[in-house]
Backbone bond lengths (Angstrom), bond angles and torsions (degrees), N, CA, C in turn:
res aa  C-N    CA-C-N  psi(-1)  N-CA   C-N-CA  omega(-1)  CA-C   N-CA-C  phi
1 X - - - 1.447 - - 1.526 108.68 -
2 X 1.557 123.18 86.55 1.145 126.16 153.28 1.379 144.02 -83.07
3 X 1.462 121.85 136.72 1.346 98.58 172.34 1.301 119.55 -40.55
4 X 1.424 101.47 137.54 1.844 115.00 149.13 1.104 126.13 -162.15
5 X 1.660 125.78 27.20 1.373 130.25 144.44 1.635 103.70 -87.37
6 X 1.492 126.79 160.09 1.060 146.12 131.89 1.843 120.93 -67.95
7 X 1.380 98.96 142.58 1.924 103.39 158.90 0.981 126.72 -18.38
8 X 1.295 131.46 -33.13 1.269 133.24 150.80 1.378 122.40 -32.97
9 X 1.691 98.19 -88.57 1.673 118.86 -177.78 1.202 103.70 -57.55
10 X 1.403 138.77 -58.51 1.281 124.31 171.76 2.263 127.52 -31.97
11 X 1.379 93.08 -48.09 1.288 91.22 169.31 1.437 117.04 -65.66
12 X 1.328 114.12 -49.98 1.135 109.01 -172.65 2.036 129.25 -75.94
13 X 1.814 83.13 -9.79 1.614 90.43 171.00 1.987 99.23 -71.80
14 X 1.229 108.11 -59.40 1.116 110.38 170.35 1.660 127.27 -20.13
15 X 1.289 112.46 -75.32 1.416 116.20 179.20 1.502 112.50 -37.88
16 X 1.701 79.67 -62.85 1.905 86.84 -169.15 1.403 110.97 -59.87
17 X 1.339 127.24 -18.24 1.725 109.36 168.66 1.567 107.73 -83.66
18 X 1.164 115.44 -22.64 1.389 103.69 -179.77 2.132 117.12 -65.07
19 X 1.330 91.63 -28.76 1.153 115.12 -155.50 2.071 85.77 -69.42
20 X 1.530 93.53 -51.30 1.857 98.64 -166.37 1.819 99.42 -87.63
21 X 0.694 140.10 5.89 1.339 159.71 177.32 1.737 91.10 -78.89
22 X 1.624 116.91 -69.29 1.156 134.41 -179.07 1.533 106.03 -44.49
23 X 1.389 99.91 -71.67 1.297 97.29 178.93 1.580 146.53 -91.46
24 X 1.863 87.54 21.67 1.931 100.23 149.91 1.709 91.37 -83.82
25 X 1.144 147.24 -85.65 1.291 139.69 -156.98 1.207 105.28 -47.83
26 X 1.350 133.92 -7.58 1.837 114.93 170.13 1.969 91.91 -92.90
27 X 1.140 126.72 -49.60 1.284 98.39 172.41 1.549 137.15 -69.65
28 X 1.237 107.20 -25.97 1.523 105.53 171.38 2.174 98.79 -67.43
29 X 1.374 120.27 -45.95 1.133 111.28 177.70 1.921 116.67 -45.51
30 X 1.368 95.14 -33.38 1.735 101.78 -170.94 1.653 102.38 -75.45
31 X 1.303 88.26 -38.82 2.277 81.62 -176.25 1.087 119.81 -86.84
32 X 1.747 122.00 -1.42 1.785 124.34 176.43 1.094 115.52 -116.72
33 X 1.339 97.93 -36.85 2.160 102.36 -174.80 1.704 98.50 -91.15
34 X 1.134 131.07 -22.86 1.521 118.57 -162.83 1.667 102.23 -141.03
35 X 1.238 113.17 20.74 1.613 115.70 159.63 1.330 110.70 66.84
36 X 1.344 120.81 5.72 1.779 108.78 -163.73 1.674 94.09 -88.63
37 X 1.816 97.79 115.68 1.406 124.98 -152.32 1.851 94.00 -74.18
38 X 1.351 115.41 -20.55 1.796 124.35 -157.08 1.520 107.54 -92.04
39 X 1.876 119.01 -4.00 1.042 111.18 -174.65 2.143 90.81 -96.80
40 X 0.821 107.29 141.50 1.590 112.92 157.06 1.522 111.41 -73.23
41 X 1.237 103.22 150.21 1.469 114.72 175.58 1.546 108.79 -82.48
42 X 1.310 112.78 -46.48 1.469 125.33 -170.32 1.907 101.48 -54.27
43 X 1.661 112.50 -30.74 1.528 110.82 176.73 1.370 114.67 -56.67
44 X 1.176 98.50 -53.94 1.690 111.51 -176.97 1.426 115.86 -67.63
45 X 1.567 122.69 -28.89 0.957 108.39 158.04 2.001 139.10 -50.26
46 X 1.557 91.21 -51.29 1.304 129.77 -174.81 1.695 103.71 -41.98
47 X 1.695 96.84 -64.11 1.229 96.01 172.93 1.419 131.26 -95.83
48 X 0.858 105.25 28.70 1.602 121.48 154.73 1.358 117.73 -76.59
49 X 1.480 89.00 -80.53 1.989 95.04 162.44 1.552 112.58 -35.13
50 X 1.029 129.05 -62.93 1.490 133.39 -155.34 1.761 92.30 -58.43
51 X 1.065 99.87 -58.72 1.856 122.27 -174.56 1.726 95.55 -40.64
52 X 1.331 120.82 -58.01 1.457 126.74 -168.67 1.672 97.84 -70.15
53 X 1.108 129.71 -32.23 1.498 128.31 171.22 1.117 143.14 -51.90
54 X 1.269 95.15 -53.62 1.410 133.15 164.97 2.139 107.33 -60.39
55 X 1.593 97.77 -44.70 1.760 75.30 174.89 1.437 105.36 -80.18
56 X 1.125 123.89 -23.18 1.558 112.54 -174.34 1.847 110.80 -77.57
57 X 1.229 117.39 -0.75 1.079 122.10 -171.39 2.381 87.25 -92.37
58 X 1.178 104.69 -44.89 1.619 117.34 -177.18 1.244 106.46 -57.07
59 X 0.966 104.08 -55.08 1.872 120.75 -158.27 1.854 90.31 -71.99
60 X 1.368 115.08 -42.88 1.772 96.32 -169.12 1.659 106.71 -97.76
61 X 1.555 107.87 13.61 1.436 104.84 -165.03 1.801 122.35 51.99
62 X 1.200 137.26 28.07 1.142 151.14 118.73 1.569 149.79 -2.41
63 X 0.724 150.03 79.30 1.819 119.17 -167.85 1.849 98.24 -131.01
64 X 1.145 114.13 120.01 1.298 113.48 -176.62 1.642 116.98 -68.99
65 X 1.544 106.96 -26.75 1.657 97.57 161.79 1.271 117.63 -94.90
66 X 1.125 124.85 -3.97 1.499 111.59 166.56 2.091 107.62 -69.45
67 X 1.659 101.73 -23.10 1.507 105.20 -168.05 1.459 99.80 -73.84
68 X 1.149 105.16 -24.15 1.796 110.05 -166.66 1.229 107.55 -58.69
69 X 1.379 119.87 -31.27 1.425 161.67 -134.60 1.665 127.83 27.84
70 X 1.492 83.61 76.82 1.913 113.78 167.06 1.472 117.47 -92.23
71 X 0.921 123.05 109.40 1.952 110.53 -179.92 1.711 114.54 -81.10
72 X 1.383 91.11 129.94 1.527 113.11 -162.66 1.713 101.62 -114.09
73 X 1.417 105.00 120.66 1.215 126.52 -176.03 1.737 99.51 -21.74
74 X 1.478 114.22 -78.59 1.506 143.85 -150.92 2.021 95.39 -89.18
């Protein structure tokens, strides 16, 4: 696991997991704490995980498709 985002991608891996991180806990919050039967659990899971990935992908400067080796704009 080497760097290969820049300050850039790192910030912006960051945000964006924080951001979907947020919004697995607003759907898991909508289908356990407030009954709304139409959200799936498996969503909120999904993006939870993804959300937690995504910062660990920021935080170590990382990107698993850049490792694959795909070239990514950022």
């Amino acid at each position: 696991m080497q760097c290969n985002i820049d300050r850039r991608g790192q910030a912006l891996r960051t945000t964006m997991g924080s951001v979907t991180t947020f919004v697995g806990i607003a759907l898991l919050a909508a289908r356990f704490a407030f009954g709304v039967a139409s959200v799936p659990a498996w969503a909120g899971i999904a993006a939870l995980a993804g959300g937690a990935f995504m910062i660990f992908e920021g935080v170590n400067g990382w990107c698993v498709v850049r490792a694959m080796g795909f070239k990514t704009p950022i």
